[in-house]
N, C-alpha and C positions, 0 to 999 in steps of 0.2 A: 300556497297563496291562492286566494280566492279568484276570480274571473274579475271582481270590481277593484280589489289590489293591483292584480296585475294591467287593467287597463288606465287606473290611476298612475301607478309609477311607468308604465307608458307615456301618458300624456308628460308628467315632469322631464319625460329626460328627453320627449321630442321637446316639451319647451326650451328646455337645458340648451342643446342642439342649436334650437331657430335663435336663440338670445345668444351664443359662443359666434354663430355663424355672424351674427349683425354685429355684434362688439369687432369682428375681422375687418369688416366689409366697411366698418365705419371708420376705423384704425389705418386701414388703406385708402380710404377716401381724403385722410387727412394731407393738407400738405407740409411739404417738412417743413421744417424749422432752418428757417435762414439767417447764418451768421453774418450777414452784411445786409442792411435792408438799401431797397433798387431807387438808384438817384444817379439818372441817366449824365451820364459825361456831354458836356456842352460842348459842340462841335470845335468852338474855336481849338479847346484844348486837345480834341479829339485829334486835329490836324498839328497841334504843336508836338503832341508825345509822338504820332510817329516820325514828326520829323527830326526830334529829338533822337530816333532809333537810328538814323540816315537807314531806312531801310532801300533794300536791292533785291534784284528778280531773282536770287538764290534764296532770300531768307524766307524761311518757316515764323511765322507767329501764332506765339501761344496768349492767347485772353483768359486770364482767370475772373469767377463775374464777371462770364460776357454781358447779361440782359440782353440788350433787343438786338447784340451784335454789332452797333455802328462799328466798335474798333476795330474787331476782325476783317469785317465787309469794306472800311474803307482802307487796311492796310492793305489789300489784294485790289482795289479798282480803281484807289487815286495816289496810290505810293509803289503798286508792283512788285509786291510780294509774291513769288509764286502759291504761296498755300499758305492760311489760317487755319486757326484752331480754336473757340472757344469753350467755355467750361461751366455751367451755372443749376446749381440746386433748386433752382426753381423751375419748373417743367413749364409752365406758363410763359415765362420769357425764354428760354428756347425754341419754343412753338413760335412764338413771335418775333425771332434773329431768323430764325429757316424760312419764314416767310419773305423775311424781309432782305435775306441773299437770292430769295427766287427773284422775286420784282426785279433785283437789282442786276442780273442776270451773272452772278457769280456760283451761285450753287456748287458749282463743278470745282472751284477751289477752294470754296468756306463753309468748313462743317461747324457743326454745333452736335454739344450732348450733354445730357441730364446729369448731374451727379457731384459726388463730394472732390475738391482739388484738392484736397489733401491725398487722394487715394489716386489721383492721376499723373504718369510719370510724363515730368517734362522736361527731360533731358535732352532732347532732341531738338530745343527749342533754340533757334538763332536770335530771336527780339521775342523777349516776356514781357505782357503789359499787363495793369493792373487797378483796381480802384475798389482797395477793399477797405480796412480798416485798420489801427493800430496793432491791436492784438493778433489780428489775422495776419500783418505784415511780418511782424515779429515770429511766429508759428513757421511763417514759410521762408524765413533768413536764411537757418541752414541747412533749409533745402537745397536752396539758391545758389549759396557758398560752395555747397558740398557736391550737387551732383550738376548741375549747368557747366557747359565747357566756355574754357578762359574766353573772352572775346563777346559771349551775349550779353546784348544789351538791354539792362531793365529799366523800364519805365511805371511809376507810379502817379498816379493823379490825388494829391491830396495827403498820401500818407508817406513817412519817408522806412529807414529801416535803422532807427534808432541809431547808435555808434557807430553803426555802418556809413561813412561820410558821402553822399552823394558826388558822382563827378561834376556835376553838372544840376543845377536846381534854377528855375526859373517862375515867374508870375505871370499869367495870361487872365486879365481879365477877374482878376484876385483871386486865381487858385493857381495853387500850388504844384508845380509839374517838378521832378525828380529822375534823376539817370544815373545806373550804375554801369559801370564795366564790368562781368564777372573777374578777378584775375586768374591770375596763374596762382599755382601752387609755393611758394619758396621757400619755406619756415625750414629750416634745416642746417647742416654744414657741407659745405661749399671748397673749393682750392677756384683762387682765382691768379691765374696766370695773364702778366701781362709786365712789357715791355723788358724781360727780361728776369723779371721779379716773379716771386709767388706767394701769397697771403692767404693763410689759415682764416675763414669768416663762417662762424656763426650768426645766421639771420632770423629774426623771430620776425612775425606778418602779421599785423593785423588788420585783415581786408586788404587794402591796395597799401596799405603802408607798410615800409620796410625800415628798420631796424635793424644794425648786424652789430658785432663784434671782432676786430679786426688781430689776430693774432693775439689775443687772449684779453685785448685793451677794447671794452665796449661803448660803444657810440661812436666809433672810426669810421662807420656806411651806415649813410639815409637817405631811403631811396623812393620810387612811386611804380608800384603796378598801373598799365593801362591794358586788360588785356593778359597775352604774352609779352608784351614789352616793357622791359625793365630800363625806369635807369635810375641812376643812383651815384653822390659824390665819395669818390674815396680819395685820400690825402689830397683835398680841394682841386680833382680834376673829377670830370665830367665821366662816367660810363654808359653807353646806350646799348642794351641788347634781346634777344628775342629768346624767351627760354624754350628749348625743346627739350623736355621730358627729365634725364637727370643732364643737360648742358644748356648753358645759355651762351651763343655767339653774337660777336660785337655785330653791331646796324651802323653800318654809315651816319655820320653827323657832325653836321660841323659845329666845334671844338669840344668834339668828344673822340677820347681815346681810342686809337683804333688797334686792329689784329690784336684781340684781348679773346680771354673765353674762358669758363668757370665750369667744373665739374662736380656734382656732386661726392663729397665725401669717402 
């Protein structure tokens, strides 16, 4: 190869190089692609969801699509959260929630970070809040369902979670606020003892609803998850109880059966 060849395919493959290196550099300068576009939650609502959550000084909150923060920053300074969390793809509005917990002088209990909520585990969470979209709601259902423990409380602004029935749906100001219970788990077979008696039940769940089969005869128990607590009418008497893992024991209640209790299968 000649001296003029080789300073020629020189020059192409430093061009090569400086145009590989710019197509990076511009490809990373890009911002992502956001599946929920930023339409800041109006305070009123902001104050009805958490109070919808009844949040307390033990609970953790998780925000998915934080943006600028308000629900995190006000679950920790005007509801007493001990610690938030939010979550948002847009680095832009995280830069500006961080800012705006420093001002507010919470910092030290309200984080924020860049990045996708599908890839962020939030099983830890006691009050999940929310204001994404349909689809995006629907994506994160049986997450919700499947890994959140019985008892947290989700809150939605605007969007609900399809068949999933709300506990609790309300209007502020013409938007749409929404609350789930996470339940318990109870889909299964069951012996439930009580008052001397004992009843083979098959229960099928869907979400907080229950449905059993009572000794091989179906639609004998229909019941409601709130939580771990179950209750539910069998031969038109009242049951109230708290499931713990494979048992659920009677709760106090007036005119509901009492010294009852139900073991898994």
């Amino acid at each position: 190869m000649s001296a003029a060849s080789v300073r020629t395919f020189s020059s192409l493959t430093l061009s090569a190089g400086l145009l590989a290196g710019l197509l990076i550099d511009t490809a990373q300068a890009q911002p992502p692609r956001l599946d929920v576009p930023y339409v800041p939650t109006p305070e009123p609502v902001v104050a009805h969801m958490l109070e919808l959550a009844e949040i307390g000084p033990d609970d953790y909150v998780i925000d998915l699509g934080s943006g600028d923060g308000r629900i995190a920053i006000s679950a920790v300074q005007d509801h007493g959260a001990r610690a938030a969390y939010g979550i948002d793809l847009d680095p832009e509005r995280v830069s500006e929630a961080r800012e705006n917990a420093e001002r507010e002088g919470v910092a030290d209990r309200v984080t924020f970070e860049q990045g996708d909520l599908f890839e962020k585990d939030i099983s830890q969470a006691d009050v999940l809040t929310m204001y994404l979209l349909s689809t995006v709601n629907m994506r994160l259902r049986p997450v919700i369902f499947d890994t959140l423990k019985p008892g947290t409380r989700v809150v939605s602004h605007a969007f609900n979670l399809g068949d999933w029935e709300p506990d609790r749906s309300d209007v502020i100001n013409g938007n749409a606020v929404f609350l789930w219970i996470v339940p318990a788990k109870v889909a299964g077979q069951w012996t439930i003892e009580a008052d001397g008696q004992r009843y083979q039940v098959e229960l099928d769940q869907h979400f907080q609803k229950v449905v059993g089969s009572v000794d091989g005869q179906y639609g004998g128990l229909n019941g409601q998850l709130r939580g771990n607590e179950l209750s539910f009418t069998l031969n038109d008497r009242l049951y109230v109880g708290q499931v713990n893992g494979r048992s659920i024991e009677a709760v106090p209640g007036k005119g509901a059966v009492q010294d009852w209790v139900a073991r898994r299968s």
